[in-house]
N, C-alpha and C positions, 0 to 999 in steps of 0.2 A: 779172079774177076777183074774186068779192065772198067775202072770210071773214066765216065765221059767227063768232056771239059766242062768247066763250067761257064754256062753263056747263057745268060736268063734273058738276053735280047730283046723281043717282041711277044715274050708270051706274055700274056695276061695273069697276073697274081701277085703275090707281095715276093718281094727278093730276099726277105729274111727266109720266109718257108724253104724255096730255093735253095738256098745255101742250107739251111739244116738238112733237107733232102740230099746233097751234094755231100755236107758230110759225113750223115747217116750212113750212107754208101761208099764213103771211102772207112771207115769202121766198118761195116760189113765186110770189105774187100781186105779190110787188114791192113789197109796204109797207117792206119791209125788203132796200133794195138790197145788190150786194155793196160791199165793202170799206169798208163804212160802220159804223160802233162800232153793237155789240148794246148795248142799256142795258144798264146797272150790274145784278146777281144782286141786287140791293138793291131796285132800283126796280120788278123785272119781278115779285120777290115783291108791291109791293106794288098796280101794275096789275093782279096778276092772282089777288089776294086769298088769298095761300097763305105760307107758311114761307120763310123764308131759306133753308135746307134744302130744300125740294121744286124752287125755282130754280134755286138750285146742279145738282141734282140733272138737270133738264128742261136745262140748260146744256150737264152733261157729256155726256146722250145727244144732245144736237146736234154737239156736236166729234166724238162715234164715229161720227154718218152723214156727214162731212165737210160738213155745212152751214155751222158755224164755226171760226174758227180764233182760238186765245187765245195771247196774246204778252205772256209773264210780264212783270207790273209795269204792262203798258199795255192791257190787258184784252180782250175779245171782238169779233170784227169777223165780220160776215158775209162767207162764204168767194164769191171769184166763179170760179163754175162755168163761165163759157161759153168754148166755145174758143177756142182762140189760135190768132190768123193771125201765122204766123213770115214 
């Protein structure tokens, strides 16, 4: 699966959503395996041309749809979803 660029332009809605949409979908596509460290809130503000704040922000709406999961002091990892053969 090919993600489109990201270019929140002239639509109307908040740019954190955006961006969690954006990354949502690059985790779907596999850019972004599980248990593999989400960049730094730091670096993704500035790949993706926005606020330390709006990352932060696009961050914690990925931890509320369980896409990531953050482990204080050692930072955000993408969550893996697929099931487990016990």
């Amino acid at each position: 699966m090919n993600v489109p660029k990201f270019e929140p332009g002239d639509t109307p809605g908040y740019v954190y959503e955006m961006m969690a949409n954006h990354l949502a979908a690059r985790i779907e596509a596999g850019d972004l395996a599980p248990n593999t460290p989400l960049p730094s809130e730091r670096r993704l503000a500035e790949e993706y041309g926005v606020s330390l704040g709006t990352a932060r922000h696009a961050t914690r709406l990925l931890r509320f749809r369980g896409l990531v999961v953050t482990i204080r002091s050692k930072g955000s990892y993408i969550a893996d979803r697929r099931p487990r053969e016990w």
